[in-house]
PLY file of the C-alpha trace (Angstrom):
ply
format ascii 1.0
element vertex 219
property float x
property float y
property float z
element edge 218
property int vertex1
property int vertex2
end_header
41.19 10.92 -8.29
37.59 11.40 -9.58
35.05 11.90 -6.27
36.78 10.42 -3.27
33.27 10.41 -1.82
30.16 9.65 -3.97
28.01 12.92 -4.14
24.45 11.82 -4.44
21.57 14.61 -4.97
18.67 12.39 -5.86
18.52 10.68 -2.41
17.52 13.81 -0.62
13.95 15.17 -0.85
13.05 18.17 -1.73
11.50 19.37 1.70
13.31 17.46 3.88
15.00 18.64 7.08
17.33 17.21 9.27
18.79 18.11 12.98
21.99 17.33 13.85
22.45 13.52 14.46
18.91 13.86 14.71
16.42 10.75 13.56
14.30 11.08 10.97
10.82 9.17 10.25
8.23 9.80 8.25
5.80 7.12 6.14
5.70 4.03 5.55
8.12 3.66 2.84
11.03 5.72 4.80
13.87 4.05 7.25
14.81 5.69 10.27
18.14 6.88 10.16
20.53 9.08 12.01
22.53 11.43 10.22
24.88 14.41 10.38
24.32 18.09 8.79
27.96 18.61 7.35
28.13 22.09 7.74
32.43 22.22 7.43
31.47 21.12 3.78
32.05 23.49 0.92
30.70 23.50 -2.14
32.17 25.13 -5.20
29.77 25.07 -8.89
31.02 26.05 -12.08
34.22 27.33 -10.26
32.44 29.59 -7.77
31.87 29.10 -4.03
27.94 27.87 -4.16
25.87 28.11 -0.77
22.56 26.01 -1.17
19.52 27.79 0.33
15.94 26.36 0.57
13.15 28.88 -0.68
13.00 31.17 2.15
16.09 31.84 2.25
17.82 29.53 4.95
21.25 28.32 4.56
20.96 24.35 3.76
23.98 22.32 4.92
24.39 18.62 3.37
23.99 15.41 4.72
26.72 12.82 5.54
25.40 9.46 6.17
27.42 6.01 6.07
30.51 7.78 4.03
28.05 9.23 1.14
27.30 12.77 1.27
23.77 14.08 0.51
23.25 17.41 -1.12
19.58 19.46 -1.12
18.62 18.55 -4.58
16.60 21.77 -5.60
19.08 23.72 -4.55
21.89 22.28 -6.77
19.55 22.33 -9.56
18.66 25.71 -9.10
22.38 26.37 -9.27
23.05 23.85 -12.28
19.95 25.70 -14.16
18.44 22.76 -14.36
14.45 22.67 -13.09
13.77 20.22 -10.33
9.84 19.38 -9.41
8.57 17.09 -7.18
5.94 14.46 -8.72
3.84 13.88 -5.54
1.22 11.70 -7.54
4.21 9.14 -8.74
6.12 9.69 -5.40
9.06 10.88 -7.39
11.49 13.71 -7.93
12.37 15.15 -11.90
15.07 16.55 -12.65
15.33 18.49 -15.97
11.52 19.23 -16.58
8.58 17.55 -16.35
8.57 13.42 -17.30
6.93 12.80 -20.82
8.66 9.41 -21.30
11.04 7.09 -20.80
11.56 4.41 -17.91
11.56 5.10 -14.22
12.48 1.78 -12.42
16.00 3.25 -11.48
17.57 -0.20 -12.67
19.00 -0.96 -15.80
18.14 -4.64 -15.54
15.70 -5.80 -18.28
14.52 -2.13 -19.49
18.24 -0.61 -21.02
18.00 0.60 -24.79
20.11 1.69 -27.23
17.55 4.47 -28.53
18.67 7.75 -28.70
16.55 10.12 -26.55
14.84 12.54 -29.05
15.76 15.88 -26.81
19.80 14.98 -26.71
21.20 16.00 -29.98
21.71 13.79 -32.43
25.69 14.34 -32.43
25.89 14.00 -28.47
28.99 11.42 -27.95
27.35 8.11 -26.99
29.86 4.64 -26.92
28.63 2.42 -29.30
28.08 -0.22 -26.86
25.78 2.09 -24.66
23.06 0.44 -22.76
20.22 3.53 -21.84
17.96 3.80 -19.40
15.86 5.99 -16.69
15.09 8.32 -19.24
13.15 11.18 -18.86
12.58 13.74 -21.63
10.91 17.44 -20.80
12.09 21.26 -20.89
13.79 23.64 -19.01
13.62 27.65 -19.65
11.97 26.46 -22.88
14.60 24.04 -23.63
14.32 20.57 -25.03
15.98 18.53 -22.04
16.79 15.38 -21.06
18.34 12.97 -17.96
19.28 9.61 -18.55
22.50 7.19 -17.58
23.65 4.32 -19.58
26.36 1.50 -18.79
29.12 1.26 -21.22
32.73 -0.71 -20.79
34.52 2.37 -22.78
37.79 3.86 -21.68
36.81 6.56 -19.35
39.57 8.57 -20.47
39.28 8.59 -23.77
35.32 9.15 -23.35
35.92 12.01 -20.79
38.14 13.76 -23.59
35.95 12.96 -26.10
32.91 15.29 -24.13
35.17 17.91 -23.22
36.20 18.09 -26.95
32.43 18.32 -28.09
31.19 20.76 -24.91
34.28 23.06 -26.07
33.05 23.15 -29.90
29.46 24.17 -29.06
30.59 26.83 -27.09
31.05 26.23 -23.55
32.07 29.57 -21.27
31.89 27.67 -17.91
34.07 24.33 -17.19
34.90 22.07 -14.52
35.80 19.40 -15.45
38.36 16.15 -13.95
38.93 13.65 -16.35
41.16 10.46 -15.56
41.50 6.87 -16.18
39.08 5.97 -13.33
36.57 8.41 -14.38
35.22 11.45 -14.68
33.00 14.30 -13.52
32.04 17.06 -16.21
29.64 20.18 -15.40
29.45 22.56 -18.42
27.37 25.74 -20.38
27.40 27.92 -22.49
24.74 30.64 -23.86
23.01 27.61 -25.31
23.17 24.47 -23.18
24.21 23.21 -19.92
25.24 19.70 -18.77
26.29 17.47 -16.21
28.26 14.29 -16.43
29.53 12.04 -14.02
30.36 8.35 -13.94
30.34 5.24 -11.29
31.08 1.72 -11.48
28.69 -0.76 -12.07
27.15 -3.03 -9.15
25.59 -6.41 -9.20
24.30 -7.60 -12.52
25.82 -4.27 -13.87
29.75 -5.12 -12.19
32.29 -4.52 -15.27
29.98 -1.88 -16.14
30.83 2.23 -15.58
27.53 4.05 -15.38
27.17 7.37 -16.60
24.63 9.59 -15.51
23.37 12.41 -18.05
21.91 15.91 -17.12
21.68 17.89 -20.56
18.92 21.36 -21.57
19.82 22.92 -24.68
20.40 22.25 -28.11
0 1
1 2
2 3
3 4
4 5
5 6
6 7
7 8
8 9
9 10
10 11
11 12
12 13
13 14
14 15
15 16
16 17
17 18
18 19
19 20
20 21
21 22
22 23
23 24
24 25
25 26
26 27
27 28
28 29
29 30
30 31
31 32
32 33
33 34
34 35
35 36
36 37
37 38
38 39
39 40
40 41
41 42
42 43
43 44
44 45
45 46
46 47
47 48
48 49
49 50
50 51
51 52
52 53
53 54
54 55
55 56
56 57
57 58
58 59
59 60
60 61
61 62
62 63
63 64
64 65
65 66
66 67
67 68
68 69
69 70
70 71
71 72
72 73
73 74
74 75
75 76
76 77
77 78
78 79
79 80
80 81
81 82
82 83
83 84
84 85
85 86
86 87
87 88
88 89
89 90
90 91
91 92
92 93
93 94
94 95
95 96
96 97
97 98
98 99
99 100
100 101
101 102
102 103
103 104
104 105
105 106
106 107
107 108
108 109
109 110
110 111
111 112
112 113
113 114
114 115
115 116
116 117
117 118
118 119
119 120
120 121
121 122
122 123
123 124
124 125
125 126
126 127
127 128
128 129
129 130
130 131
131 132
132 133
133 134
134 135
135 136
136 137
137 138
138 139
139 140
140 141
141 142
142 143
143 144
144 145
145 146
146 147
147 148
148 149
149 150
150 151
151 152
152 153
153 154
154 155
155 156
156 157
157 158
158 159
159 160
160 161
161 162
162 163
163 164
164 165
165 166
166 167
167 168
168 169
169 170
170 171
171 172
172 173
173 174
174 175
175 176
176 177
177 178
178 179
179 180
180 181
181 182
182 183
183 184
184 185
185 186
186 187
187 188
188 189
189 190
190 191
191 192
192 193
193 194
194 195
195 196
196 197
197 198
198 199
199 200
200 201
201 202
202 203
203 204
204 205
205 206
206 207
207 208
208 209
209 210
210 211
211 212
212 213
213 214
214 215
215 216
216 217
217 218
């Protein structure tokens, strides 16, 4: 079963802190919340026990709040090879190199395209009925890169195969990968690229929808 619990990096900034069970406040556009630092947690990238550290050196343990567990986002980057920067003038994180286009609403609602982004290859599997959006186009380690998600109502399984079939041709060295009929999850590289795939289903005006969220550097 793909992700029993929905892993979601984006949510956590990149300097925050947490006690345990502690509240947490800050600005005018935050909630208060109380959480938990879910230190019995393991985490395991590109088949290899992964410990997430902030930049001094300090052991970072993830976040579980409401049933959804929060990872430190640099740190998973960092250990994805995949740049993460904070945009403090557009109060926003970027993931993949710096943002030189695309949207950045977050919702696919009135702003989805069928473009190709011009950093993805041009033979990178995309369903024919994909809907794009939240593109953002950069580089990383002098890489064209890209991060994007699109809806789509393809079989999952078939699509799932279909990207472990193209990662394997260009060359990938490093897979994990869990492909099934409810999904899948997909974090691959090789001397050239690196990517990470993962799916969810579709909410509000998207239900019937599975999105699929894109992190791809390389060529």
């Amino acid at each position: 079963m793909i992700m029993k619990k929905k892993i979601t990096a984006l949510a956590v900034a990149t300097a925050l802190t947490l006690t345990a069970s502690a509240g947490v406040y800050a600005g005018a556009n935050l909630k208060e919340i109380r959480a938990t630092l879910n230190s019995g947690l393991s985490l395991v990238v590109n088949g290899k026990t992964y410990t997430p550290k902030d930049a001094n050196g300090k052991t970072l343990a993830p976040i579980t709040y409401n049933g959804t567990t929060y990872l430190p986002v640099r740190s998973i980057g960092e250990a994805l090879n995949t740049s993460v920067n904070y945009d403090a003038k557009n109060s926003r994180v970027v993931i993949g190199g710096s943002a030189s286009s695309g949207t950045t609403g977050g919702t696919p609602s009135g702003s989805a395209s069928t473009k190709r982004p011009s950093n993805l290859p041009s033979d990178f599997p995309l369903p024919s009925d994909a809907k794009l959006f939240d593109v953002i186009e950069g580089s990383n380690n002098n890489k064209p890169a890209v991060t994007f998600s699109y809806l789509t109502k393809q079989n999952l399984e078939t699509l799932g195969n279909q990207y472990k079939q193209y990662f394997a041709q260009k060359g990938a060295t490093s897979k994990v990968e869990d492909v099934d009929a409810s999904g899948f999850s997909i974090i691959d590289s090789g001397s050239a690229f690196s990517v990470t795939i993962t799916t969810s289903a579709g909410s509000g005006s998207n239900q019937g929808y599975t999105v699929v969220d894109v992190i791809w550097s390389g060529k």
